[in-house]
C-alpha angles and dihedrals in degrees: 000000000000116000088242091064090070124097104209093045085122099046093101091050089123115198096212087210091044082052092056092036093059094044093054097045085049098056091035090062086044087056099047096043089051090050095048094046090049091056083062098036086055100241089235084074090045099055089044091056089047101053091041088051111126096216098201094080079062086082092060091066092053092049083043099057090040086065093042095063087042096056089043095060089039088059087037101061100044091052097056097036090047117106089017089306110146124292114230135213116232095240090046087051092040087051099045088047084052104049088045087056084051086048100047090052101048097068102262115160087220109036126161105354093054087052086050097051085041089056087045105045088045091049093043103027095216111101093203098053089045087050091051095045088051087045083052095046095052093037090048090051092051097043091059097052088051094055090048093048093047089051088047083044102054088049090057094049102038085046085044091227112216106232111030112108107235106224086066092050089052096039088069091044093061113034097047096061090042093060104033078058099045100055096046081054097059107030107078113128093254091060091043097048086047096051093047099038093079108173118256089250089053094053088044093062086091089082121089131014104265118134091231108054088039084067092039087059091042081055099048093048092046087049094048089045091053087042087061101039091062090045083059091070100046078059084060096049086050083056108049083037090084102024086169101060094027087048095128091056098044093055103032103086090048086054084049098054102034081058094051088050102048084054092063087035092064091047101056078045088058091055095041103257127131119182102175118248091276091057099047097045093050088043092044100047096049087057095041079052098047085046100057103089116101100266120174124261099023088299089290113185087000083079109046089049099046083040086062101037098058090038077056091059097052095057105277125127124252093241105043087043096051093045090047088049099044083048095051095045083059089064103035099039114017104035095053081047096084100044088042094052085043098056093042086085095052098056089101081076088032073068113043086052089066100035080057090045090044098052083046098058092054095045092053 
């Protein structure tokens, strides 16, 4: 593969203004989500949760985001080195999870996921098994904090927890196995052969302006799409088939979340609140969830509120939920900021690294 060949060869072309741009309208929404939530919380409150913070647990977010990003790279690595994919240094894998942080704040439409399929498809050279390793790694991730949320959810449902409206207990009791189910379902390798295999007519509708063969092609590239998301999972079934050997990437997103949780868990710490372990998880997932959507600016500001507003419906008060929220997004959002827009200029060597990775893997 030339570089030029790749089709994200352009992605790490940072506009220095746009940079700025992106971090000042993200601290800006921050500001003003803070400000129109404390007008709720009664800024009285907020001053006296503040005062009465015990900074030390400060620290915890600090331990907890540190895991987070190791979990993460552990993840990271066995995805991409299961079923004779590349196998990644540390400090190549450390460098790739970093710059897609970097990407997914500064406003790009793609972020993270696109910096992951562009590590993948330079250190592989085919395009279609870096897409599906990208697909497993996302699908794995999410898998893990639903399984997580539908275990948090069935203790608070078998200990009857006051407080917790029900329909969000049972919410998480029912989608996770539904979609845990419906992917296995449908992704078995004949369906997914089927749905990527498109005739050649089919891929030949581009040409031309018709109506008609425009659709055809829509429906060709949301059929391949489909195709790959389900191999992704097939990607996932090759990993947790040798646990033993994969071990790094069945337990890495645990590591990851359980990272990311014990952040929020020591803020709420640092405002004297403690939820129990049920309570956090379900509260923490339904934002996480809400949040998913691409927002601008990292969802800056939209975080921090819906943060505070599930935390809310678990039992915890609007001030020192806003306050544990706005403390944990420090950690897990401004903080990383500094060494990922560091490492965005160094992805010309980022590069290098995989091309060399790449060439080693065809001369072996």
């Amino acid at each position: 593969m030339h570089h030029g060949d790749d089709p994200t060869e352009g992605l790490f072309r940072v506009d220095r203004r746009r940079a700025l741009i992106s971090i000042g309208l993200a601290l800006v929404l921050a500001i003003g989500a803070v400000g129109l939530i404390g007008e709720v919380a009664n800024y009285d409150r907020l001053t006296r949760a503040l005062t009465r913070a015990h900074h030390v647990w400060l620290v915890g977010c600090l331990v907890g985001e540190v895991l987070a990003y190791v979990g993460y790279i552990l993840a990271y690595r066995d995805v991409a080195r299961v079923g004779d994919g590349p196998c990644l240094p540390v400090w190549t894998a450390t460098r790739i999870v970093v710059v897609g942080f970097g990407a997914f704040v500064l406003g790009s439409t793609v972020g993270g996921l696109a910096v992951d399929y562009w590590a993948l498809h330079r250190a592989t050279g085919q395009g279609r098994d870096a897409a599906r390793r990208v697909l497993a790694l996302n699908t794995l991730e999410w898998a893990v904090l639903g399984t997580f949320a539908f275990a948090s959810a069935a203790i608070l449902l078998v200990g009857r927890a006051a407080g917790v409206p029900l329909p969000l207990i049972v919410m998480w009791l029912v989608v996770t196995p539904v979609c845990a189910a419906l992917g296995l379902w449908l992704a078995r390798p004949e369906r997914i052969e089927r749905l990527t295999s498109a005739p050649r007519s089919a891929r030949e509708a581009m040409h031309g302006f018709a109506v008609r063969r425009r659709a055809r092609w829509v429906l060709v590239i949301v059929r391949e799409g489909l195709g790959d998301a389900l191999a992704g999972i097939l990607v996932i079934r090759a990993l947790l088939r040798d646990p033993v050997r994969n071990w790094a990437g069945v337990i890495g997103f645990g590591v990851y979340w359980a990272g990311d949780l014990l952040a929020l868990y020591a803020g709420l710490k640092a405002f004297g609140i403690d939820i129990g372990p049920a309570r956090l998880i379900v509260a923490y997932t339904t934002g996480y969830m809400i949040t998913a959507l691409p927002l601008p600016a990292g969802g800056a500001g939209t975080t921090e509120a819906t943060m505070a507003w599930t935390l809310n419906l678990v039992g915890v008060p609007f001030a020192p939920g806003l306050l544990a929220a706005v403390a944990y997004r420090l950690f897990a959002f401004w903080l990383p900021l500094f060494p990922a827009l560091a490492f965005l200029p160094l992805t010309g060597g980022l590069a290098e690294d995989l091309d060399r990775i790449r060439r080693a893997r065809f001369t072996q």
